[in-house]
Each structure stands twice: as structure tokens, then as C-alpha cells.
C-alpha positions in Angstrom: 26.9 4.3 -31.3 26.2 7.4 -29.1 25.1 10.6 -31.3 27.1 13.4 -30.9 25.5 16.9 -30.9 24.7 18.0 -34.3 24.2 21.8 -36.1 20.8 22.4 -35.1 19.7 23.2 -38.6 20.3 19.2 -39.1 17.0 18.4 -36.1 15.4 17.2 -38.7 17.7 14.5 -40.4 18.8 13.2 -36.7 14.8 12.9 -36.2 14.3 11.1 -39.6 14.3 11.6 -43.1 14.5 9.5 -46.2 17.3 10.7 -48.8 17.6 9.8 -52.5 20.8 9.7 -53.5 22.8 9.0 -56.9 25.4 6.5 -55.7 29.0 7.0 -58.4 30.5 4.7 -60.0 33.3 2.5 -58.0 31.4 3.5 -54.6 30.3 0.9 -52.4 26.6 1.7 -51.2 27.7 1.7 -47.6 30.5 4.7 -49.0 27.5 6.3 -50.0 26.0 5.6 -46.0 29.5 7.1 -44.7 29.6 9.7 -46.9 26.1 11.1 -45.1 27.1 10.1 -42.4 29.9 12.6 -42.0 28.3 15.3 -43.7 25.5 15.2 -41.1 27.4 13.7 -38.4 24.5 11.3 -37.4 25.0 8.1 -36.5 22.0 6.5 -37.5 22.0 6.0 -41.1 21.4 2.6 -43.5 20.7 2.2 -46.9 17.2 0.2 -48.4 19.5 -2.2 -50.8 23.0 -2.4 -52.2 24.3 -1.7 -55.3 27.6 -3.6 -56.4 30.3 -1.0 -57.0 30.3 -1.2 -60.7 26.9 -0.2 -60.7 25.1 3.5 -60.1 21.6 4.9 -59.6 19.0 5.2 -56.8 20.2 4.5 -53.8 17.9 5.1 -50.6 19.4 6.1 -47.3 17.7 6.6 -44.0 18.5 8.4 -41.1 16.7 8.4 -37.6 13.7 7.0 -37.3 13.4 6.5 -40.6 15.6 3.8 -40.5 12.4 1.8 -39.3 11.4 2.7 -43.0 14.7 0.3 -44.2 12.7 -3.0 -45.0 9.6 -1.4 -46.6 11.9 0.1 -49.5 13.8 -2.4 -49.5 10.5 -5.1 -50.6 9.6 -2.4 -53.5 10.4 -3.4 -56.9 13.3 -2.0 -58.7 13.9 -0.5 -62.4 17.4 -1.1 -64.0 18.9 -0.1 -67.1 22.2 -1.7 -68.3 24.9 -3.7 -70.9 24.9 -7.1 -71.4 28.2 -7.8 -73.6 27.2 -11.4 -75.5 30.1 -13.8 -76.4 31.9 -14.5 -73.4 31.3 -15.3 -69.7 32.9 -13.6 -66.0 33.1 -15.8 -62.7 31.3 -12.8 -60.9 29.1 -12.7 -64.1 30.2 -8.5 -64.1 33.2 -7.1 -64.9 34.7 -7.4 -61.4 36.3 -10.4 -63.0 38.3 -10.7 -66.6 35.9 -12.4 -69.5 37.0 -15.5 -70.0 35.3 -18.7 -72.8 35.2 -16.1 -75.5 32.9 -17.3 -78.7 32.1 -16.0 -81.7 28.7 -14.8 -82.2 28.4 -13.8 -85.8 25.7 -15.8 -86.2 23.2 -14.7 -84.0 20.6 -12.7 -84.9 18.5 -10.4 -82.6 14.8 -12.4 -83.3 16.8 -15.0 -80.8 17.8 -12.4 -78.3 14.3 -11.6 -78.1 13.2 -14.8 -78.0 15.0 -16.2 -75.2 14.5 -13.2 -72.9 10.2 -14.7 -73.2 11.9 -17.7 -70.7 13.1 -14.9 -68.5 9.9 -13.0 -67.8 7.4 -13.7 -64.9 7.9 -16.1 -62.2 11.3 -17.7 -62.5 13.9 -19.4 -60.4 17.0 -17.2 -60.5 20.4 -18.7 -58.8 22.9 -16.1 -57.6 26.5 -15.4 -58.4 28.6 -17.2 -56.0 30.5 -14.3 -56.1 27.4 -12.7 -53.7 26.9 -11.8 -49.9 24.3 -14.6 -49.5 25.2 -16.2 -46.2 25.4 -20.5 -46.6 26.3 -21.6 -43.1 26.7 -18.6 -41.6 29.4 -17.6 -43.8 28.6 -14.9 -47.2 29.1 -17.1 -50.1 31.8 -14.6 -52.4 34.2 -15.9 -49.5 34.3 -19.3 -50.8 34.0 -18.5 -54.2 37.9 -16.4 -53.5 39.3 -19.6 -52.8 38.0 -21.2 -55.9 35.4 -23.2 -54.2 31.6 -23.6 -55.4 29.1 -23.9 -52.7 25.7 -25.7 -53.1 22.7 -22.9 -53.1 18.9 -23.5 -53.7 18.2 -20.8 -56.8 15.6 -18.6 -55.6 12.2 -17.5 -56.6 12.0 -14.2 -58.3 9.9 -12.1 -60.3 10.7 -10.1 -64.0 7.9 -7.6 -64.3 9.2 -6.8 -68.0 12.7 -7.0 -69.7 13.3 -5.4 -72.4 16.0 -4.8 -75.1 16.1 -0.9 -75.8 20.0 -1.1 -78.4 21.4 -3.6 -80.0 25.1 -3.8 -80.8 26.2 -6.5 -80.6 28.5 -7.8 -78.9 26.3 -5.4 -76.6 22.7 -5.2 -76.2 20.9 -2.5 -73.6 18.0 -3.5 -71.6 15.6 -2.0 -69.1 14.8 -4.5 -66.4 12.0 -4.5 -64.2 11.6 -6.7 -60.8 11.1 -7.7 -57.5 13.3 -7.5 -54.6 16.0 -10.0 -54.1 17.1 -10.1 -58.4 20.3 -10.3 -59.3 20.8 -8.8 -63.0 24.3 -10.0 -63.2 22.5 -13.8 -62.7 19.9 -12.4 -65.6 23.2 -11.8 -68.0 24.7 -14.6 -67.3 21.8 -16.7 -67.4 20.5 -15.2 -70.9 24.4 -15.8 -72.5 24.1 -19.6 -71.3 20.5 -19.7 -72.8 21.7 -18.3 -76.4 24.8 -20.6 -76.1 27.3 -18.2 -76.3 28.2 -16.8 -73.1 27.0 -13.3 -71.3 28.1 -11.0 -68.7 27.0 -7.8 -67.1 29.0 -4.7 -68.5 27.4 -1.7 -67.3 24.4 -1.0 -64.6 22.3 1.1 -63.6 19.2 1.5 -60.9 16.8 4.2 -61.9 13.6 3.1 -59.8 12.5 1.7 -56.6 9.0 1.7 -56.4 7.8 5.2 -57.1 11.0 6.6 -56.7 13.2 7.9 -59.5 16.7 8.4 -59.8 16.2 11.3 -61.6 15.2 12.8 -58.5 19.0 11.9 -56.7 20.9 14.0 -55.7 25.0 13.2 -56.5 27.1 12.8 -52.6 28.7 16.3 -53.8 25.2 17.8 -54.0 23.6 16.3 -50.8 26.9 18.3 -49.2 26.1 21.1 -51.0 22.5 21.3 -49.9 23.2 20.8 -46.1 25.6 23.3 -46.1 22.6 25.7 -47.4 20.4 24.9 -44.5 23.5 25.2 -42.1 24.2 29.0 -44.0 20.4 29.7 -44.1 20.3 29.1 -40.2 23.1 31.1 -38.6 22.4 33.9 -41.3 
């Protein structure tokens, strides 16, 4: 993709600079890469790791040379905060998809809860939702997983740095997650439901770290705009 000439108060952006943005809810993280994309009207721009349109938070996007930067942000380990809602599962293990095998869970007290998320701490073996991008064959498994069909995938090394139940309500308990690159928190939901024996499914997420980077420190889409029209203002005035 050829660049086309930019406002010269922008030299420094088409050059290379890392931005920290707050992706909204219902935006895709490459929306987010469009979105400064046109505002800057660079052409080279990625982000350092998706997050699933139900989900907001820190979302790093590069521009320039920075995008050499990409992989090194991406390996940093992430902070979530979220909703699990306990007593029924979702074939995307989100609510992408309705809840379905609803079960009563009167009976379940929070000393479990805590107990089982012990089995989910450290070095563990996650599988992913089929309803993912992980390639098999060539081909990004949530294809498959449209037409109703499973496909065989090895579950995958991962690592909880802590995980840890900040409300409970149930049906709904809130957690802060810590972990390494390549997690999947829906999987932790879902995984967690099927290990209390009553079903689980991510209701609300939320990335608020990647390494030392906080998402208090993102700016919203409207205030990136906002800002870059500034420095165009500041320049020609």
C-alpha cells in the first residue's frame, strides 16, 4: 500500500509511534486499526493482539516503524478484568452465542469457586473455543465451527500468573486475570463452569494491562481524533 502525503504535523506518526488506545465495546480491534488509520491517513498501522468485539480495554497500535515493535507487545503478559455468569454454557463460551444447558446452582457455595480456580493457576494446558481464528489446515477454526462441525486441536500450553475473584453474585462472579500471551479467558470461563459442574460462560471483558502498560492511560478513538487534530491546529497556527 503506497502512503499518501500526510499533514506534516503527523512526520512523526508516519516515522513511528506506539499508541494506546481504549478499544469500545462492539469494535473489532482491526476497527480500532481503521479508525487511525484514517484519522492519520498512514498506511502502515497493526495492532499488538486482538480483542473479541464484546470485549474492551488496552489495545496497542503501531504505526511506521514501529510496527517492527508488533511481536514484542504482543509476547507481554496481559491483565483482564471480567464476568463469568455460572449456570449455563455458550458454544463461543461468550455471549456471541445464546446460553444454552441452563442448571441450577443454588447449591454452590463460593469456598468451591475458589477452590477450583487453585487447578487453574500456573502452568496449565488451555484448549481454545472452536469458535477462534486458530488456523487447522490452513483454514481459521470458527469457520468450521459455523457449519456445526468440531475440529480436532492439541490444547495449548499457557500460563495464569494469578486469578482472582474480586465480586461474587452469583450467578456472576468478577475476576482479575493475569497471563501470558496466547490465553483465551472465554476458554478460562468455560473451563471453570465445566470444573464446578454447572456450566460457565464469559459475560463481560475487559483488558486493562499489557506488560507495563495500562489502560488507564488509553485514549477513547474520539480522543486520539481529538488530539491529532490539536497538533494539526498547533502547527498551521
Amino acid at each position: 500500500m503506497k502512503q499518501k502525503p500526510i499533514h506534516p504535523a503527523l512526520n512523526d506518526y508516519l516515522e513511528g509511534k506506539m499508541i494506546l488506545i481504549d478499544k469500545p465495546l462492539g469494535w473489532t480491534s482491526f476497527d480500532a486499526v481503521k479508525k487511525v488509520r484514517i484519522i492519520t491517513k498512514i498506511s502502515k498501522v497493526g495492532h499488538a493482539g486482538t480483542l473479541d468485539p464484546l470485549a474492551t480495554g488496552l489495545l496497542i497500535i503501531c504505526t511506521g516503524k514501529y510496527t517492527k515493535k508488533i511481536n514484542e507487545y504482543m509476547g507481554m503478559p496481559k491483565e483482564y478484568t471480567g464476568t463469568i455468569t455460572l449456570g449455563a454454557t455458550t458454544p463461543t463460551y461468550d455471549l456471541e452465542s445464546e446460553p444454552e444447558n441452563l442448571k441450577e446452582i443454588t447449591g454452590l457455595a463460593e469456598e468451591a469457586v475458589l477452590k477450583a480456580i487453585e487447578g487453574f493457576t500456573g502452568n496449565i494446558l488451555q484448549m481454545p473455543p472452536q469458535h477462534s481464528a486458530i488456523k487447522k489446515d490452513g483454514k481459521p477454526l470458527y469457520l468450521s465451527a459455523r457449519k456445526g462441525i468440531e475440529v480436532k486441536v492439541e490444547p495449548r500450553p499457557v500460563t495464569i500468573y494469578k486469578f482472582a475473584i474480586t465480586r461474587f453474585a452469583f450467578p456472576e462472579i468478577d475476576f482479575c486475570v493475569e497471563c501470558s500471551t496466547g490465553t483465551y479467558i472465554r476458554s478460562l470461563a468455560n473451563d471453570l463452569g465445566a470444573a464446578l459442574g454447572v456450566g460457565g460462560y464469559l459475560s463481560a471483558l475487559r483488558r486493562t494491562k499489557i506488560g507495563d502498560f495500562n489502560a488507564e492511560h488509553a485514549m477513547s478513538p474520539q480522543q486520539f481524533e481529538s488530539e491529532i487534530e490539536s497538533k494539526k491546529e498547533k502547527y498551521t497556527s
